[in-house]
C-alpha positions as CSV (number, residue, x, y, z in Angstrom):
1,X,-6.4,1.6,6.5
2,X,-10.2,0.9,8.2
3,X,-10.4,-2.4,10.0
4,X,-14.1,-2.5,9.5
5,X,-13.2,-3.0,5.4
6,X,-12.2,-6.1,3.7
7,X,-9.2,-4.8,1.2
8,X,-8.8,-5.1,-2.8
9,X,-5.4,-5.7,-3.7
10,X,-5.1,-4.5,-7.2
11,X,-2.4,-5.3,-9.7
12,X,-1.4,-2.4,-12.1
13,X,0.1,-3.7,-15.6
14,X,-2.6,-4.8,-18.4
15,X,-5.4,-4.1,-15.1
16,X,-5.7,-0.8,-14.6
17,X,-3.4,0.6,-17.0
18,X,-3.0,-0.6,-20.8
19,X,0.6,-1.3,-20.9
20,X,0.8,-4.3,-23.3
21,X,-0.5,-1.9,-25.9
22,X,2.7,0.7,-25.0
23,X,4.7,-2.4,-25.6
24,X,3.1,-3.5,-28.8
25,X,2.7,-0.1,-30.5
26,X,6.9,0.1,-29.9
27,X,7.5,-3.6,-31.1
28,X,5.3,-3.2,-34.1
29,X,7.5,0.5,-35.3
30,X,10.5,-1.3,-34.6
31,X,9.7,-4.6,-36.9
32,X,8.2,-2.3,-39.4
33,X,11.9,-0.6,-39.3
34,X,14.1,-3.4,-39.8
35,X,11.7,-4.8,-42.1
36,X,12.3,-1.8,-44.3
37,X,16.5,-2.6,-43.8
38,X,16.4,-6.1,-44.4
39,X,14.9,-8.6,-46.4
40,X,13.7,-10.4,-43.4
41,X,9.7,-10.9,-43.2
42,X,7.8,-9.4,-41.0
43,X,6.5,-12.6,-39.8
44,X,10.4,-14.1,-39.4
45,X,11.2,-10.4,-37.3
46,X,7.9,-11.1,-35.4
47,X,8.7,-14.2,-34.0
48,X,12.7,-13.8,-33.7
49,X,12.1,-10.5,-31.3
50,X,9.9,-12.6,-29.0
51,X,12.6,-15.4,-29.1
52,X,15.1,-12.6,-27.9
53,X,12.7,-10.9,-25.6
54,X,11.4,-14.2,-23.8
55,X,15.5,-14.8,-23.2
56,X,15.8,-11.4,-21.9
57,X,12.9,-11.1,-19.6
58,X,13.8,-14.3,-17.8
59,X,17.7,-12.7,-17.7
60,X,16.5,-9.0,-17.1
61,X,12.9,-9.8,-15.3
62,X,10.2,-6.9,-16.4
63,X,12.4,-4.0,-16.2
64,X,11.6,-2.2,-19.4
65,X,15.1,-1.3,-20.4
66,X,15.3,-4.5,-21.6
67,X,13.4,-3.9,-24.6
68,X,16.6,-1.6,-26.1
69,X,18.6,-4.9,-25.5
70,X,16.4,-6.7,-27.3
71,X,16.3,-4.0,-30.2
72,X,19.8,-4.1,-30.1
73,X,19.9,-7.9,-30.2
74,X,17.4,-7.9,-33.1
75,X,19.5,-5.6,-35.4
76,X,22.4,-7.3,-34.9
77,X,21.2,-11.0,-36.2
78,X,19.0,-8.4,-39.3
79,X,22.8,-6.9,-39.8
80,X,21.6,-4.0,-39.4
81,X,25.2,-1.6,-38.6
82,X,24.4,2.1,-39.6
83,X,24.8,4.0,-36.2
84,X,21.9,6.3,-37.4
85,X,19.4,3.2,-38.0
86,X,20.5,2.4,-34.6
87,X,19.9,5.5,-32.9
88,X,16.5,5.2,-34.4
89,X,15.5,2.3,-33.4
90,X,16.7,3.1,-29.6
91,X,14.6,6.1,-30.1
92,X,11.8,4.2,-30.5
93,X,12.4,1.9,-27.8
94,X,13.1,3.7,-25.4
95,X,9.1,5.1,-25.4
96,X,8.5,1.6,-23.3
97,X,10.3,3.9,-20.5
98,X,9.3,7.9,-21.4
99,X,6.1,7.2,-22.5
100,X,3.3,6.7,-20.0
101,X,0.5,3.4,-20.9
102,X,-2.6,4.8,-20.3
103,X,-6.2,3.7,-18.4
104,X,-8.0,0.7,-19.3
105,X,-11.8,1.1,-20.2
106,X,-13.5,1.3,-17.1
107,X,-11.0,1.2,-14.5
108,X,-11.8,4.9,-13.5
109,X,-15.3,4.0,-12.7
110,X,-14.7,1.1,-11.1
111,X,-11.7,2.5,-8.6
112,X,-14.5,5.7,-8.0
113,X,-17.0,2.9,-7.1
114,X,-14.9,0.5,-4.9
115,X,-13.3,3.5,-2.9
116,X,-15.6,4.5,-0.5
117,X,-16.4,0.9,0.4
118,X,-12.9,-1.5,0.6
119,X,-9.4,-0.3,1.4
120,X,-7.7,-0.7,-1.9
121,X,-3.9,-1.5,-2.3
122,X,-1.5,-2.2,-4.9
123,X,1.0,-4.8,-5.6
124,X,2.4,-4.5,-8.8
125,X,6.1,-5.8,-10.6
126,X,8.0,-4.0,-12.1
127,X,10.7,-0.9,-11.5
128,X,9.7,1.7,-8.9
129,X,9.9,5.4,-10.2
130,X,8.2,4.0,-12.9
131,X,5.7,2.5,-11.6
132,X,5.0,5.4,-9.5
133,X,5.3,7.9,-12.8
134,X,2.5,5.9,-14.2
135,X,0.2,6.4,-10.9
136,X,0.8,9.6,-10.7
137,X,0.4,10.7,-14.3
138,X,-3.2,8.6,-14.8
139,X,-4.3,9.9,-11.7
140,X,-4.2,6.8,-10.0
141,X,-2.5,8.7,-7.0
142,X,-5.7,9.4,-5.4
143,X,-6.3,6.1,-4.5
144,X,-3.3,4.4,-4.0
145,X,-0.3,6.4,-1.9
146,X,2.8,5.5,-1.2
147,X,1.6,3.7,2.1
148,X,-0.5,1.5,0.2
149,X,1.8,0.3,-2.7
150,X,4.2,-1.5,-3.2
151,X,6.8,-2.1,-6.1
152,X,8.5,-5.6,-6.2
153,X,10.5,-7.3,-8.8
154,X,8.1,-10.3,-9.6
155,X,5.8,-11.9,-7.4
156,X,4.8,-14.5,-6.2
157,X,3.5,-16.7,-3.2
158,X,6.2,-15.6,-0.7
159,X,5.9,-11.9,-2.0
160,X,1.9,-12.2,-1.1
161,X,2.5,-13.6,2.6
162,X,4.8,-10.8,3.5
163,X,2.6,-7.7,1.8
164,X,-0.5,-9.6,4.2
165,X,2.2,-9.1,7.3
166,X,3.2,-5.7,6.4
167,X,-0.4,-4.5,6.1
168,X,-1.2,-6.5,9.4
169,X,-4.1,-8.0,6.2
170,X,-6.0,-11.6,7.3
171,X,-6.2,-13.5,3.9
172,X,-9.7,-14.5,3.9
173,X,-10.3,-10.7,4.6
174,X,-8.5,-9.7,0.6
175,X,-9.5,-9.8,-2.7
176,X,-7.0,-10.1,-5.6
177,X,-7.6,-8.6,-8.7
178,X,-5.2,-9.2,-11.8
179,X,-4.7,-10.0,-15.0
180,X,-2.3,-13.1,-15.1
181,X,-2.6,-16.1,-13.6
182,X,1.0,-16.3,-13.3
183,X,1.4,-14.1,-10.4
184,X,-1.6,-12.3,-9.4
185,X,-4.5,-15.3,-9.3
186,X,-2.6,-18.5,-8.5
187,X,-0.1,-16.8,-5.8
188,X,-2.9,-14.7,-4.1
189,X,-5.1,-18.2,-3.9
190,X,-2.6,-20.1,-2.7
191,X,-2.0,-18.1,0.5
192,X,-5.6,-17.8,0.9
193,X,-6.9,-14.9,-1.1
194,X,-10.0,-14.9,-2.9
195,X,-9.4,-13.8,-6.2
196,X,-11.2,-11.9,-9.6
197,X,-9.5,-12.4,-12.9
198,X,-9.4,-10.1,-15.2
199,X,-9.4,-11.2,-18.7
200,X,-7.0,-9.0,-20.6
201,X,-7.1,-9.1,-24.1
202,X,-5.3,-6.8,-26.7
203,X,-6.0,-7.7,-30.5
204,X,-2.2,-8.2,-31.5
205,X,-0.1,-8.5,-28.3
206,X,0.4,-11.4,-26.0
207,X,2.8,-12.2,-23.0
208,X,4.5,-15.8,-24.1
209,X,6.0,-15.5,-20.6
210,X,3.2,-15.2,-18.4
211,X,1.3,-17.9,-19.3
212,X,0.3,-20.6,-16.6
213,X,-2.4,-23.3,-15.5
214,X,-4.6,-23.0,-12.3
215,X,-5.8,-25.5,-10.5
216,X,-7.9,-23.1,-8.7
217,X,-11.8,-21.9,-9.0
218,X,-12.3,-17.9,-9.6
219,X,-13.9,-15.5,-11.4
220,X,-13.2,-14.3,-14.3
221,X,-14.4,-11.1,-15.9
222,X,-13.9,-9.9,-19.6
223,X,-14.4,-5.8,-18.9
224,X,-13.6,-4.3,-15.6
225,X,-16.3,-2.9,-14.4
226,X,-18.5,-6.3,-14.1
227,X,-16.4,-6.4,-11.0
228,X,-18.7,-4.7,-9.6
229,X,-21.5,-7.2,-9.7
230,X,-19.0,-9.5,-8.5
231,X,-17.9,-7.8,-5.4
């Protein structure tokens, strides 16, 4: 890492790869499927799996296995009992872990652009072969190595003092760049780091979980690569 650089710390889920739309593509086959076996609405499935899944997630946290739980959990209350309707609908869960999300629009171009001129690191929840898989596999890899990420199982403000120490990273020296207020913007600006939101936005899916307030002033950006004016 150059001292003469100022850093980016990028986050990775629903920034620079599209996972919420992994996640939603596998929720909406597996409604479609007990709505098919039951006489449950779509709309009554819909909101009983988020019930179940914002239980799990604060009992499991975001490891992605969860989502067969919650499959599990949502066939049981439909009564759905035929082992091969269940193996199906396992099937189709468990894409949230085989299947790799991939690059949002821009974030290629922008990465390319930023490279030469900050030293870019990632922080980023979630499991860590995973996480790494997904690097790899969209290429990612080339600019953030195994030096200069790091996995962790949520974070938050004490997550973002020790990643600065680690690095041997001044605050005021950092940028954060994420999509939820939850734990990328309002942890990173409360240790110090200026911040750049990026507004996520997928036409059917939304994270009931990782919603939050701020009290702080950032910027927000709606497609990735107006970073770039920002920066």
């Amino acid at each position: 890492m150059k001292k003469n650089k100022k850093t980016i710390i990028f986050d990775l889920d629903d920034t620079l790869i599209d996972t919420s739309h992994l996640y939603w593509s596998v929720k909406y086959d597996i409604l479609n499927f007990i709505h098919s076996k039951s006489n449950v609405s779509y709309k009554e499935l819909d909101i009983m799996f988020e019930e179940i899944e914002h239980k799990n997630t604060i009992k499991f946290g975001y490891d992605p296995s969860r989502y067969k739980i919650s499959a599990n959990e949502l066939c049981s209350k439909c009564d759905i009992k035929d082992i091969k309707d269940i193996n199906y609908i396992n099937k189709i869960a468990d894409r949230i872990i085989l299947d790799d999300p991939k690059l949002i629009e821009g974030a290629e171009e922008l990465l390319s652009y930023l490279y030469s001129k900050y030293n870019l690191v990632l922080l980023t929840s979630g499991i860590q072969k995973l996480q790494f898989r997904k690097i790899k596999n969209n290429g990612l890899n080339r600019y953030f190595g195994e030096k200069n990420t790091k996995v962790v199982e949520k974070k938050d403000l004490k997550i973002f003092i020790d990643f600065l120490k680690e690095l041997s990273l001044l605050p005021e020296n950092c940028f954060v760049i994420g999509d939820s207020i939850k734990s990328d913007i309002n942890p990173a600006m409360e240790c110090g780091i200026k911040a750049i939101h990026y507004n996520y936005k997928h036409e059917y899916y939304e994270w009931e979980q990782d919603k939050a307030e701020t009290q702080y002033s950032f910027n927000s950006v709606d497609k990735l690569l107006d970073i770039k004016e920002i920066l």
